[in-house]
N, C-alpha and C positions, 0 to 999 in steps of 0.2 A: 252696612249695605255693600254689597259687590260691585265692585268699579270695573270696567273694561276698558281697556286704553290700548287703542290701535300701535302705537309708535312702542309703547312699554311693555310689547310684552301681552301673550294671552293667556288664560289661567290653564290648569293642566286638563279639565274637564269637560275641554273642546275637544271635536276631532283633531287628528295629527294637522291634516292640510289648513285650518282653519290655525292651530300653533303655529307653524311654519310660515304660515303667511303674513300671520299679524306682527311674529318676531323679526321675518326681515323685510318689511313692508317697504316699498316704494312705488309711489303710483306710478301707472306706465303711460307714455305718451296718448293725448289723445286720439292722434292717430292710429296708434294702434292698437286702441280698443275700437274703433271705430270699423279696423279691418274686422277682427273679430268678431266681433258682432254683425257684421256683412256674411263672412263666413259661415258663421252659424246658421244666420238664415238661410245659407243654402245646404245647412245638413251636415257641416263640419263637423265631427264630434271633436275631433282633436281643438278646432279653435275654441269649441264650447266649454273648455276642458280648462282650457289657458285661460280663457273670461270668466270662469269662475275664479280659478284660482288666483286672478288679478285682483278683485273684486269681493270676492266673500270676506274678506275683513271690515272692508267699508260695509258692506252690506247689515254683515249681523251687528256693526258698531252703531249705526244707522236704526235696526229693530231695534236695538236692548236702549238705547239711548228713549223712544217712545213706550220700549211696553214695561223697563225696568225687570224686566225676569229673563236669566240666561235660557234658562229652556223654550221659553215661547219667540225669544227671540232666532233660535236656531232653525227655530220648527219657520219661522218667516221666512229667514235665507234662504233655506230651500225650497219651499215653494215659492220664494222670486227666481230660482234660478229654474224652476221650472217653466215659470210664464216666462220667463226669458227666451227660453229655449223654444218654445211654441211660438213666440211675437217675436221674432228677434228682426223680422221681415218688415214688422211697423214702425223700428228706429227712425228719426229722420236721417238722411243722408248727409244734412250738415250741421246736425244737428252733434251736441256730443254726448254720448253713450253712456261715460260713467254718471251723466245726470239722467238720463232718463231708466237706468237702474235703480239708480238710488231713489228717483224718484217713484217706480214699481215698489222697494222697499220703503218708503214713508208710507205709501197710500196704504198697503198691508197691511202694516203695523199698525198701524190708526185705525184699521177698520176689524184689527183682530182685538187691539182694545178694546173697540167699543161693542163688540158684540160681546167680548168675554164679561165689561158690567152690563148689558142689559139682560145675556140670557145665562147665566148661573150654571142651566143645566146643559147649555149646548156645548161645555167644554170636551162631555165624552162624545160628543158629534166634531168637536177641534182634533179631540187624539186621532180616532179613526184618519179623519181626512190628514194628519200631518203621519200617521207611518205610510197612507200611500204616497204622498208624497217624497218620503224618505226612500220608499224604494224605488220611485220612477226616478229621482235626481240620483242612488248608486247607480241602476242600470243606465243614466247615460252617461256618467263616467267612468265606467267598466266600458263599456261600447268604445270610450275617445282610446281609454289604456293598450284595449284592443288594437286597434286603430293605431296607436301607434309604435306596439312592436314590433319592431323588425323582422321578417318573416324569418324563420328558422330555416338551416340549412340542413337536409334531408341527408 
């Protein structure tokens, strides 16, 4: 069975950001996800950008830890970080961030369980919904990338 270990290391079969993160992982202050995710809700892409990449390690370690399959777990992470990005306004403000992520990724996970055993066949109604997903969470990290190149000099 396929193991994931945050601290040890991700396997090669993840995206690059999702490698990179898991290999040099260190959580980041509460505070500063806390900015973050303030940021976000006011339309930051760039803090959006850095709160995933803070973040998507715990995240997909968090689904694959519930659902046991790499893929379905990935397909979770992004669609947390998309309701992220849409609710990021509902965090509490003193409340802390990387638990109410993590806690958008349990509820997910559990609820993608438990529909993938009750309806067999709604899994091609899960693919559909997980590549729009996948391309609403590129376009808002192509939007932060944007965002944060330095304009060119003419």
């Amino acid at each position: 069975m396929f193991s994931f270990r945050i601290r040890t290391g991700a396997p090669a079969s993840l995206p690059f950001r999702a490698r990179s993160a898991a290999h040099t992982y260190r959580p980041p202050a509460r505070d500063v996800l806390h900015d973050l995710t303030s940021l976000t809700a006011s339309g930051d892409p760039v803090a959006f950008a850095a709160l995933h990449d803070a973040l998507f390690a715990e995240v997909l370690d968090a689904s694959f830890r519930v659902l046991g399959d790499i893929a379905a777990a990935i397909a979770v992470a992004r669609a947390v970080f998309v309701e992220v990005w849409h609710m990021a306004g509902t965090c509490d403000p003193d409340g802390d961030a990387r638990a109410w992520v993590l806690d958008i990724a349990r509820r997910r996970a559990t609820d993608r369980a438990a529909t993938r055993e009750r309806h067999r066949p709604a899994t091609v109604l899960l693919g559909i919904q997980d590549e729009f997903l996948r391309q609403e969470l590129n376009a808002l990290l192509t939007s932060a990338d944007a965002a944060a190149e330095p304009p060119r000099a003419g």
